[in-house]
MARDORO-329998 format. One record per atom (N, C-alpha, C): atom name; x, y, z; residue number from 1. Coordinates in nm, 2 decimals. Layout:
<figus>
+----+--------+--------+--------+-----+
|  a |   east |  north |     up |   k |
+----+--------+--------+--------+-----+
| CA |      X |      Y |      Z | NUM |
...
+----+--------+--------+--------+-----+
</figus>
This chain:
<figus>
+----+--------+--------+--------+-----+
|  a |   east |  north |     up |   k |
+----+--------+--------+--------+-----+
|  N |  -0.22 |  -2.18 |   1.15 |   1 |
| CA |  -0.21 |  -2.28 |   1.25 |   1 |
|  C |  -0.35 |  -2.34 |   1.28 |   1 |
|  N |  -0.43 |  -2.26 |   1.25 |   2 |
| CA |  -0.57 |  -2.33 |   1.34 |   2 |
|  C |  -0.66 |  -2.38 |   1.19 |   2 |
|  N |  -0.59 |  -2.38 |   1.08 |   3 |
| CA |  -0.65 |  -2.43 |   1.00 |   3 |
|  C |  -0.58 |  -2.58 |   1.03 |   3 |
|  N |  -0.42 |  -2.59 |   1.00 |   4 |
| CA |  -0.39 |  -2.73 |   1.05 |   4 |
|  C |  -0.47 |  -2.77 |   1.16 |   4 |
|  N |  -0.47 |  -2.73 |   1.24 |   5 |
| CA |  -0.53 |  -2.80 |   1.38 |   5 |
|  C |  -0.68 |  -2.80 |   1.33 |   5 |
|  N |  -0.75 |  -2.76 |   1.30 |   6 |
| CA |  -0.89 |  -2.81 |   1.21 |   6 |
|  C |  -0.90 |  -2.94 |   1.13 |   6 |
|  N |  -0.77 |  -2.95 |   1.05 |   7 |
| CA |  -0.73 |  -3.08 |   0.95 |   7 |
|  C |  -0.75 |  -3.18 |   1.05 |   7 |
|  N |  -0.65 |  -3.16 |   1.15 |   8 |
| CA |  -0.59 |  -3.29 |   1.20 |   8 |
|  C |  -0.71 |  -3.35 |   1.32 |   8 |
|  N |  -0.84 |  -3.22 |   1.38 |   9 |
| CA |  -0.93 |  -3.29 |   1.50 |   9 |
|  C |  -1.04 |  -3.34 |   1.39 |   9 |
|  N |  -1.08 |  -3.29 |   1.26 |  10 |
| CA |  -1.14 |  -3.33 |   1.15 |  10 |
|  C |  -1.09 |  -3.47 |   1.14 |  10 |
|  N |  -1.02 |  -3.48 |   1.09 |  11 |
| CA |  -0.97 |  -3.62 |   1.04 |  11 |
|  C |  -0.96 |  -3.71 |   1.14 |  11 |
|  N |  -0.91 |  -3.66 |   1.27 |  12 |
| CA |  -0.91 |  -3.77 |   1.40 |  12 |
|  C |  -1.09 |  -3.85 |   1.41 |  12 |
|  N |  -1.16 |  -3.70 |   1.41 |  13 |
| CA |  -1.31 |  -3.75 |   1.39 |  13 |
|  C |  -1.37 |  -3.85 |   1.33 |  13 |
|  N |  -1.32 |  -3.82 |   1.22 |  14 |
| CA |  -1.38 |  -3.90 |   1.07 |  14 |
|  C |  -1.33 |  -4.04 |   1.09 |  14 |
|  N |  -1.18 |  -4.06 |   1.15 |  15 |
| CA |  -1.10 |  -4.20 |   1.21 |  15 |
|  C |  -1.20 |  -4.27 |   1.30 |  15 |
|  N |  -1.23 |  -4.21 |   1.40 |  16 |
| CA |  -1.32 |  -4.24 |   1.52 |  16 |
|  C |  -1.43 |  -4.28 |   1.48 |  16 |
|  N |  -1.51 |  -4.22 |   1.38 |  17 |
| CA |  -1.64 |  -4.27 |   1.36 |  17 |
|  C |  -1.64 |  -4.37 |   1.27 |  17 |
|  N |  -1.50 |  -4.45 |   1.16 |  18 |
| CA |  -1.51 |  -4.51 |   1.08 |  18 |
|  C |  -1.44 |  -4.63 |   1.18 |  18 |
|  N |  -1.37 |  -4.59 |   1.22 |  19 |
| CA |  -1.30 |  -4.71 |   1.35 |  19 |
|  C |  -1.38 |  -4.80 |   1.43 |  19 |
|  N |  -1.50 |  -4.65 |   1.52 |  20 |
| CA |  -1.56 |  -4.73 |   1.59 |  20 |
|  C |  -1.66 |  -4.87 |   1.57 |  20 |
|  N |  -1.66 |  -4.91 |   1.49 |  21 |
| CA |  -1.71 |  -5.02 |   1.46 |  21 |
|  C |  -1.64 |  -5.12 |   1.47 |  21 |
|  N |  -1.52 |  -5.12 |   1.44 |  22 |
| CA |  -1.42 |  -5.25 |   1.46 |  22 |
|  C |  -1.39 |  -5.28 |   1.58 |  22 |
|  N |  -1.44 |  -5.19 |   1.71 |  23 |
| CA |  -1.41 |  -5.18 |   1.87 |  23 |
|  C |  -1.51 |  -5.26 |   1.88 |  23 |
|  N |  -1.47 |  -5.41 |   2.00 |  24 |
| CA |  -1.65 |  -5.50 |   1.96 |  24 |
|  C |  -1.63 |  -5.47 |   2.20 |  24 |
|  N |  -1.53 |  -5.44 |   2.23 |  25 |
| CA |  -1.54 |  -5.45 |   2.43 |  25 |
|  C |  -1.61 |  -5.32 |   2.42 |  25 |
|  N |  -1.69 |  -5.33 |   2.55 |  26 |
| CA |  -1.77 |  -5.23 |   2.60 |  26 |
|  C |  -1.67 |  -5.09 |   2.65 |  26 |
|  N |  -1.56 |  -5.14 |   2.71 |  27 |
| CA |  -1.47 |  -5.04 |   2.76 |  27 |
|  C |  -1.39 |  -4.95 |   2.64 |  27 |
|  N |  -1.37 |  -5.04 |   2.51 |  28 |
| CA |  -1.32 |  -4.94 |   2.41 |  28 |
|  C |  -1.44 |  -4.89 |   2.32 |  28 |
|  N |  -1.57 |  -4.94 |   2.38 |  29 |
| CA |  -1.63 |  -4.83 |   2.25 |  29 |
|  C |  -1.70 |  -4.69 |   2.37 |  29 |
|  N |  -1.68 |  -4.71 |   2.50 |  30 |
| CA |  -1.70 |  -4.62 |   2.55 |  30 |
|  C |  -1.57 |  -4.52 |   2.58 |  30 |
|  N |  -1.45 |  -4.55 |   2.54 |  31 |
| CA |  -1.38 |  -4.45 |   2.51 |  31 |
|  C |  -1.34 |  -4.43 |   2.41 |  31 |
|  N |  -1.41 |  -4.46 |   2.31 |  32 |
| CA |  -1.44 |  -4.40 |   2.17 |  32 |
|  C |  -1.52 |  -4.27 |   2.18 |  32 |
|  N |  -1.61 |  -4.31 |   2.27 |  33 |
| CA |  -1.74 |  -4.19 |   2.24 |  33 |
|  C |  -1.72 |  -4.07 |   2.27 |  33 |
|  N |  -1.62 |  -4.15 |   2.44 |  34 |
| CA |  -1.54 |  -4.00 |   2.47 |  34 |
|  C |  -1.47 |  -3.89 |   2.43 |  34 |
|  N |  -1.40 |  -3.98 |   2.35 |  35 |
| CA |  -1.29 |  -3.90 |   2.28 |  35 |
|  C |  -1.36 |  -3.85 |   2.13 |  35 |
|  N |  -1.44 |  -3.90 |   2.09 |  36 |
| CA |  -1.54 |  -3.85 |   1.96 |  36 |
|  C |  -1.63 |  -3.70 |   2.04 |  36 |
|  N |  -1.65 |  -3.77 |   2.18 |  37 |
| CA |  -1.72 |  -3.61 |   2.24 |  37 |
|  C |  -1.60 |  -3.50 |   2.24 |  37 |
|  N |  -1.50 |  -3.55 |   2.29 |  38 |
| CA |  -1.42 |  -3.43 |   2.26 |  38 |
|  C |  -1.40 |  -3.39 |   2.19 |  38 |
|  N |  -1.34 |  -3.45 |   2.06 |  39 |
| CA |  -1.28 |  -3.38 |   1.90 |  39 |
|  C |  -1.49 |  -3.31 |   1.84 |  39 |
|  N |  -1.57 |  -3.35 |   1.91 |  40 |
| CA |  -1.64 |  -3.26 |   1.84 |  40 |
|  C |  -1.67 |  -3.13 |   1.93 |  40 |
|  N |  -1.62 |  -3.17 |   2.03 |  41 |
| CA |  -1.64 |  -2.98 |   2.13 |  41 |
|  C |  -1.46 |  -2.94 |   2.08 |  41 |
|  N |  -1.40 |  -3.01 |   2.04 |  42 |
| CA |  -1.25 |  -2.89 |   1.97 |  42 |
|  C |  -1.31 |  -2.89 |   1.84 |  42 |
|  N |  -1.40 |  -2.93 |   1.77 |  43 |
| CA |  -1.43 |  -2.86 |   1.65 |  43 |
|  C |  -1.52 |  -2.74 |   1.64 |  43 |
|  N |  -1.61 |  -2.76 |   1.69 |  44 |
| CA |  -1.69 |  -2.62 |   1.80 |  44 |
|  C |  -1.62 |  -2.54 |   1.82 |  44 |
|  N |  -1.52 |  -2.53 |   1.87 |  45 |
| CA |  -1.46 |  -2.47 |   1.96 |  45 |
|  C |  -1.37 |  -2.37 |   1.86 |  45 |
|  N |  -1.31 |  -2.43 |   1.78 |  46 |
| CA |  -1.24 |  -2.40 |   1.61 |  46 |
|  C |  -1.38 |  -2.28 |   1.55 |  46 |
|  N |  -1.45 |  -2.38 |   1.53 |  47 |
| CA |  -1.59 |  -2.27 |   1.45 |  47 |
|  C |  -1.58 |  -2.15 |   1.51 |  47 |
|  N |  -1.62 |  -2.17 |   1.65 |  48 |
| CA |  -1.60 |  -2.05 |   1.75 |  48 |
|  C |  -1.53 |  -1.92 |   1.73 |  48 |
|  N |  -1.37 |  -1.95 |   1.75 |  49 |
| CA |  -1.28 |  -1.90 |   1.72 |  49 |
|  C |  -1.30 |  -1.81 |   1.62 |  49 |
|  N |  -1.33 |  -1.91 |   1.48 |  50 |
| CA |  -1.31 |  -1.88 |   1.38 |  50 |
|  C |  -1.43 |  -1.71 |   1.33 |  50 |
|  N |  -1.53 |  -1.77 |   1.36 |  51 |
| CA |  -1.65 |  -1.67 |   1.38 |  51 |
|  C |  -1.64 |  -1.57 |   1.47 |  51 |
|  N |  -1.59 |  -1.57 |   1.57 |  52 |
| CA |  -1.54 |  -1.50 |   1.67 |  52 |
|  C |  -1.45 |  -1.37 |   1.63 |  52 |
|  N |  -1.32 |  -1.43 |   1.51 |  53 |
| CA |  -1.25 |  -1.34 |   1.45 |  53 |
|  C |  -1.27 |  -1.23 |   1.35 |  53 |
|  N |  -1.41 |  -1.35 |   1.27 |  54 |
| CA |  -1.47 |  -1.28 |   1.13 |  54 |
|  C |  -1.54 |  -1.16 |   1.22 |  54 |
|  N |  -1.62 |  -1.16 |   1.34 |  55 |
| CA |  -1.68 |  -1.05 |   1.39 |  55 |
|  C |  -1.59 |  -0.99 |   1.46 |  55 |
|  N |  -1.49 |  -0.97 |   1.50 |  56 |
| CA |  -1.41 |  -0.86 |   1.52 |  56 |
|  C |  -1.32 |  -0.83 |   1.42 |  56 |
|  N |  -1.34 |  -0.85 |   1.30 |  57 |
| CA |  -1.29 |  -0.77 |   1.17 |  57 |
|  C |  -1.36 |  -0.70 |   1.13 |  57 |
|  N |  -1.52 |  -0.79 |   1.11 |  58 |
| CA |  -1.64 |  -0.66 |   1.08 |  58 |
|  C |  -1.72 |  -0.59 |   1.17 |  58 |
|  N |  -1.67 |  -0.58 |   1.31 |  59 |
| CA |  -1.68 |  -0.49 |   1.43 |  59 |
|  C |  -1.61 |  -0.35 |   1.36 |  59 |
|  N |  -1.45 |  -0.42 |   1.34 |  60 |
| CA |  -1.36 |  -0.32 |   1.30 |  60 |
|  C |  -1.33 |  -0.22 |   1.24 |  60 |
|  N |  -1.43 |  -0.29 |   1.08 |  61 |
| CA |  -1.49 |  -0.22 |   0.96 |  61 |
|  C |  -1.54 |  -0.11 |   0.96 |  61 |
|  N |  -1.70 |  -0.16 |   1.11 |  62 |
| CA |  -1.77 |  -0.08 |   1.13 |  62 |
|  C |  -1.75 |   0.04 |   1.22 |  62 |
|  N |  -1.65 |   0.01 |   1.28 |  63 |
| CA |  -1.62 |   0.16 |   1.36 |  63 |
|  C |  -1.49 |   0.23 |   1.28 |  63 |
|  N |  -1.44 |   0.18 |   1.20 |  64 |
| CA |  -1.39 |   0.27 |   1.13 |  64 |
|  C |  -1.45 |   0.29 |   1.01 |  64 |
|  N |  -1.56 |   0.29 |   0.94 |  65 |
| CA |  -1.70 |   0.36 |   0.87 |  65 |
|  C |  -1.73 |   0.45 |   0.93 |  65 |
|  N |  -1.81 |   0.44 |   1.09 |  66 |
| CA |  -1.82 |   0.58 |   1.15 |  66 |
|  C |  -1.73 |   0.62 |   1.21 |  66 |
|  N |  -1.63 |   0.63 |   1.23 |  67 |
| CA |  -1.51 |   0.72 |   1.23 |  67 |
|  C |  -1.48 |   0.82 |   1.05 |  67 |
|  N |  -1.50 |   0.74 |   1.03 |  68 |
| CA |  -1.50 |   0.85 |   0.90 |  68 |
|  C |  -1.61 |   0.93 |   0.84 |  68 |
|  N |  -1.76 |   0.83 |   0.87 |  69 |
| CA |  -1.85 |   0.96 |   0.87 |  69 |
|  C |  -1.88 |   1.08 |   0.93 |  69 |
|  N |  -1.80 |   1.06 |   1.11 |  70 |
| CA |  -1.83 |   1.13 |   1.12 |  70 |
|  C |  -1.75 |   1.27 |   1.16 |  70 |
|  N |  -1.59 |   1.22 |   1.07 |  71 |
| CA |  -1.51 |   1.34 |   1.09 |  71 |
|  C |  -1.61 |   1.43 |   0.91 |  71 |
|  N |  -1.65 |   1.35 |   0.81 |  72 |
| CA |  -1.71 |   1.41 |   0.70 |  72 |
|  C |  -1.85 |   1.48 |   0.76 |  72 |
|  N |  -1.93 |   1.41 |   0.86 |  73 |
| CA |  -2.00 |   1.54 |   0.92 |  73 |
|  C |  -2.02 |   1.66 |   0.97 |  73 |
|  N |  -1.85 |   1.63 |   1.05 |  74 |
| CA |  -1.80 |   1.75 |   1.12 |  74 |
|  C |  -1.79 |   1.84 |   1.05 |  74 |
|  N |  -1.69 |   1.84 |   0.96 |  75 |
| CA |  -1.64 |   1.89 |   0.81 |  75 |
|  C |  -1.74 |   1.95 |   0.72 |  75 |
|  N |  -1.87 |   1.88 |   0.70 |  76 |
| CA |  -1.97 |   1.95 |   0.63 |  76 |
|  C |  -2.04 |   2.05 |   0.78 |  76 |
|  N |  -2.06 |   2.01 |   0.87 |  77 |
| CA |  -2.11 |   2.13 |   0.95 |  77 |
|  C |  -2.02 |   2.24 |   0.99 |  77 |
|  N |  -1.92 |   2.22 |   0.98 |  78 |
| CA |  -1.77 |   2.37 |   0.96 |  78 |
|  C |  -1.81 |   2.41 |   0.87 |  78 |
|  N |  -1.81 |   2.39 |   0.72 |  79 |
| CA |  -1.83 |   2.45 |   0.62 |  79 |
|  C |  -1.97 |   2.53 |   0.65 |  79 |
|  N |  -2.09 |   2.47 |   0.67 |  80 |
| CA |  -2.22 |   2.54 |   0.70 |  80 |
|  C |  -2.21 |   2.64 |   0.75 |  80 |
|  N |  -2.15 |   2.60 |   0.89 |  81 |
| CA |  -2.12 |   2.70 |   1.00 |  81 |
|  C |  -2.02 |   2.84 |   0.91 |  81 |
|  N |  -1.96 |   2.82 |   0.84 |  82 |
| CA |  -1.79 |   2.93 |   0.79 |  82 |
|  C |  -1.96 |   3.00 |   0.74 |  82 |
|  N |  -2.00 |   2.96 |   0.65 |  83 |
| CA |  -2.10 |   2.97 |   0.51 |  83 |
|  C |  -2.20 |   3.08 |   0.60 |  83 |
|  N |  -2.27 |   3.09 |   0.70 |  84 |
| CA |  -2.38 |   3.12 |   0.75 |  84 |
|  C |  -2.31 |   3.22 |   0.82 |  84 |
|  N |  -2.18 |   3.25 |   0.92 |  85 |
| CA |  -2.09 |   3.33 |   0.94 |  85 |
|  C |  -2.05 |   3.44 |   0.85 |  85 |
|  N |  -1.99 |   3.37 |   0.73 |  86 |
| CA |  -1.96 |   3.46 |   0.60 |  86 |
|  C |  -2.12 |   3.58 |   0.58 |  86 |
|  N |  -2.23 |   3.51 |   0.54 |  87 |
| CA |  -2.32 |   3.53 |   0.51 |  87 |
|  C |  -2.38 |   3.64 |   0.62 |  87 |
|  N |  -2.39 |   3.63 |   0.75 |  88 |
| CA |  -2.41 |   3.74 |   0.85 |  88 |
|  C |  -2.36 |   3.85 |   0.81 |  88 |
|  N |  -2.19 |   3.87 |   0.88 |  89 |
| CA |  -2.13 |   3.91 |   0.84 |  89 |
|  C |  -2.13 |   4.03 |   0.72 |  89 |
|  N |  -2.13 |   3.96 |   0.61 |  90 |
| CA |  -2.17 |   4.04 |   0.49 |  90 |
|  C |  -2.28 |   4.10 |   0.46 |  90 |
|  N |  -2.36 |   4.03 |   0.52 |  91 |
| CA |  -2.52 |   4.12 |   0.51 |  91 |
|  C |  -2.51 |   4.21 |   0.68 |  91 |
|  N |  -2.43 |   4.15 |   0.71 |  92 |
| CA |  -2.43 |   4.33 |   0.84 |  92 |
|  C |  -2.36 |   4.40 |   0.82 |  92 |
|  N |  -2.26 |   4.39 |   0.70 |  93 |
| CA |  -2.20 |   4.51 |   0.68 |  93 |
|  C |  -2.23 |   4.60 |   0.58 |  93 |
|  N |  -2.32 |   4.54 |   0.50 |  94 |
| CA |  -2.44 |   4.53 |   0.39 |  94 |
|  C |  -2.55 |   4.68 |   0.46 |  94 |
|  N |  -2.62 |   4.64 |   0.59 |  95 |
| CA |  -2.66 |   4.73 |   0.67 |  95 |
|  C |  -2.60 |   4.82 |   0.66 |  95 |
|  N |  -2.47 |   4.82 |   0.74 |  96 |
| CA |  -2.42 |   4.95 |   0.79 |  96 |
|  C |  -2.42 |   5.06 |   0.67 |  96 |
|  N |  -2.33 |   4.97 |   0.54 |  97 |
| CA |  -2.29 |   5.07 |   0.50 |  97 |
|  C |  -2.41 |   5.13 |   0.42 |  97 |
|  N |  -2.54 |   5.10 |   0.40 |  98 |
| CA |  -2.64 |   5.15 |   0.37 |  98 |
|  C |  -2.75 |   5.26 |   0.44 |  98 |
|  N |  -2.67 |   5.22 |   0.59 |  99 |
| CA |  -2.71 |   5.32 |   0.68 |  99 |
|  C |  -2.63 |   5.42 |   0.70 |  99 |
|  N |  -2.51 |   5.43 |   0.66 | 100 |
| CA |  -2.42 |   5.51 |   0.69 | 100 |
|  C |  -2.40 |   5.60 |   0.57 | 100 |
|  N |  -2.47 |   5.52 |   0.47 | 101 |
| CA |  -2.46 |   5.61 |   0.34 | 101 |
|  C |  -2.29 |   5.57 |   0.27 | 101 |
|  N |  -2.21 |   5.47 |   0.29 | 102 |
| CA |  -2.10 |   5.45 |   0.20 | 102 |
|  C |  -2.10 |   5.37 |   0.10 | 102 |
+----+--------+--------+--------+-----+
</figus>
């Protein structure tokens, strides 16, 4: 829909600016201008939008990138953590039984 409505304030534009020359009274070329000021703040306004949307897709992108790095960081510091656990562990039981003679 907002692509149609792009076509149709475009084209109204492009009417307006090729038109206004055939307007020769003071009163219709000043509401030419007017209405040319507006179709160019609804074309603005369209861009806007439009740019508006592309940055909340690649807002989107970007927090679900770090949402995923950083359940993968979590995940590698579990493993470290199991790893360094394991590793105690085994080297204190490593102790004992070398102290205990088994």
């Amino acid at each position: 829909m907002k692509i149609f409505d792009t076509v149709i304030v475009v084209t109204s534009f492009v009417l307006d600016l090729v038109f206004a020359e055939v307007m020769t009274d003071s009163d219709g070329e000043q509401a030419a201008a007017v209405i040319m000021i507006f179709l160019l703040w609804r074309i603005l306004r369209i861009v806007n939008g439009q740019l508006m949307r592309l940055f909340a897709i690649h807002l989107a992108f970007i927090h679900r990138e770090s949402r995923q790095s950083m359940k993968k960081t979590h995940r590698k510091k579990h493993a470290l953590h199991t790893h360094i656990h394991t590793q105690y562990t085994c080297g204190f039981s490593d102790i004992l039984h070398s102290v205990n003679g088994y």
